[in-house]
N, C-alpha and C positions, 0 to 999 in steps of 0.2 A: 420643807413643810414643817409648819409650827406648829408644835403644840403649846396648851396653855394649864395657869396653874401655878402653885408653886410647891415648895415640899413641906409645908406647913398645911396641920389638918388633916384633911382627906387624902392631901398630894404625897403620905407616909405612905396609904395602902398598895401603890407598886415596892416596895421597898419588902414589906410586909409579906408582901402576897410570894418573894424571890426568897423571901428567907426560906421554907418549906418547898419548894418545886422540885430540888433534887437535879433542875437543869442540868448539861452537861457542857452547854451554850446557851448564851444569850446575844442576841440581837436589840442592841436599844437604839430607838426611835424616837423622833423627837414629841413625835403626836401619833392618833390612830390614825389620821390618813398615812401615813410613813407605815403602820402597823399594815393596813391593808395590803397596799403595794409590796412588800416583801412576803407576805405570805401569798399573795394574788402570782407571784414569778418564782415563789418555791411552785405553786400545785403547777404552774404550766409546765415547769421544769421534773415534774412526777416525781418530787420529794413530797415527804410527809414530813415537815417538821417536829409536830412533837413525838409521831414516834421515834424518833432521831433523839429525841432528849432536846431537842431547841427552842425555845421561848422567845418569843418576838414581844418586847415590853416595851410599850412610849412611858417617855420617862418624865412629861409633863414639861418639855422647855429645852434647850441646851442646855442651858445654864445650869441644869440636876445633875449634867452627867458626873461632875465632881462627886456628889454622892453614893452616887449607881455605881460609879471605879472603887470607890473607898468599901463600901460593901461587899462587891461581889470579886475585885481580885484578889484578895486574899483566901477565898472559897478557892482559887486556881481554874475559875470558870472562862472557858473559852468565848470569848467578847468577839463583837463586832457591829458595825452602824453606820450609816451614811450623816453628814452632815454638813447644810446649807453653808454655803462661801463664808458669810459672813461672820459664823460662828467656830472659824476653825480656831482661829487663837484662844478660844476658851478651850476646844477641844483637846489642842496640842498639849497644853498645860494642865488639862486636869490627867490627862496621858500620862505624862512625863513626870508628875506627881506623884502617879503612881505605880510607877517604876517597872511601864509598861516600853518604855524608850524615848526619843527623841522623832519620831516620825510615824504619821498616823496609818501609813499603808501596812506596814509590816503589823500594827498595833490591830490591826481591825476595820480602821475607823477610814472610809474614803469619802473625798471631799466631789460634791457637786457642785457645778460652775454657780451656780447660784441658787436653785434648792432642787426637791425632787421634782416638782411641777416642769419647772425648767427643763430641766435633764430628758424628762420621756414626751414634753412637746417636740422641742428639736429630734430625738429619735421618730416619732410619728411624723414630724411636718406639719406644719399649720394647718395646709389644706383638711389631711385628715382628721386633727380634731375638731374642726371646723363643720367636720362630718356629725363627729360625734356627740357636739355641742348639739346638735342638729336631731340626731337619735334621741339624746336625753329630753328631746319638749324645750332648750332652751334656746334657741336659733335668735328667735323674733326682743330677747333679751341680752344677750351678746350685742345682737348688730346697735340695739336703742344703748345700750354701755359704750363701744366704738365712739357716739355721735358725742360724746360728753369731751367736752372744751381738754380735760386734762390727757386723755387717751388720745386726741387727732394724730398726734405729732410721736406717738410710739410705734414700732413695729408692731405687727398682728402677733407676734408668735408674744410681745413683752402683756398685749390687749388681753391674750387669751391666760395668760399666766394672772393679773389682777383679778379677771374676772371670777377666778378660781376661788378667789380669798378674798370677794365681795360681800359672799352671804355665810353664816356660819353651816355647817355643815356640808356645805359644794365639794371643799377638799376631797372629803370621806368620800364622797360620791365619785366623782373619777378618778380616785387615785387606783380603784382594782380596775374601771371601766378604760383607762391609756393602758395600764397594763397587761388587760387582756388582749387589747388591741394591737400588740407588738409583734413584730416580727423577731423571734426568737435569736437571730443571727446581728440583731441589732439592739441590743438591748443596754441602755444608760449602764455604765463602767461602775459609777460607784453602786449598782442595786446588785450587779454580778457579783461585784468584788465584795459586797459582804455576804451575799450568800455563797460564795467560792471558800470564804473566811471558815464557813463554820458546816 
């Protein structure tokens, strides 16, 4: 899941906002739909993260994480994040830059086969979000999306992932609503593994 942005401007005030929190962990994400989803499978899982000391902060992009590292490990702040397939090579090396090691599991940082979208459809099954699509009002826009020349020839589970991050703010919307939807005992490896991190 993307967030957007860059660290210029407005894109200091996560930077800003970490310097006083006193965290004891932080969890960085790429966006607030990422934000929602790990605090949406902290409360199922009857954590309270901030009384815990832990901060769930999107961090405006992948591409900031180099920032967010350079700031906050040296603070000796206990880290951790999921991040989309694509972006692991920035991730590894903004890691390993800072002298966090050479491999992102031990680091914190677990990689989803393709983003978080991804990850907790296949945990749910198409059918069921197909459900949910359905619950939310958005059935009869889904299937008119499906009929579009570019989508024919995709799987349902790749239909329902695009459609996610067709209209701005969709992310945010089911990112808590798949993961309330979860079966506990099956829950996307990289959202456990960073809340297991911290």
């Amino acid at each position: 899941m993307r967030g957007h942005g860059t660290m210029s401007g407005r894109g200091h005030e996560p930077l800003r906002r970490l310097a006083p929190v006193g965290a004891d962990a932080v969890v960085l994400v790429e966006g607030v739909s990422d934000q929602l989803a790990v605090e949406a499978l902290a409360a199922r899982r009857g954590r309270d993260l901030a009384a815990e000391g832990v901060a769930v902060v999107p961090i405006g992009g992948a591409r900031n994480i180099r920032r967010f590292l350079d700031l906050l490990v040296p603070r000796g702040i206990r880290l951790a994040g999921p991040c989309d397939a694509n972006e692991e090579r920035d991730f590894r090396l903004a890691v390993e830059r800072s002298g966090l090691g050479s491999e992102l599991g031990p680091a914190g940082f677990y990689v989803c086969d393709a983003d978080l979208e991804d990850e907790l459809i296949r945990c749910l099954g198409a059918a069921r979000v197909e459900r949910i699509v359905e619950i939310e009002g958005e059935l009869a826009r889904f299937r008119t999306f499906r009929k579009q020349p570019a989508q024919r020839a995709r799987s349902i589970e790749a239909q329902l992932r695009r459609f996610m991050g067709t209209r701005g703010g969709r992310k945010i919307q089911y990112a808590p609503v798949l993961v309330d939807a979860l079966d506990l005992a099956r829950v996307p490896r990289p959202l456990d593994g960073v809340l297991a991190h911290v």
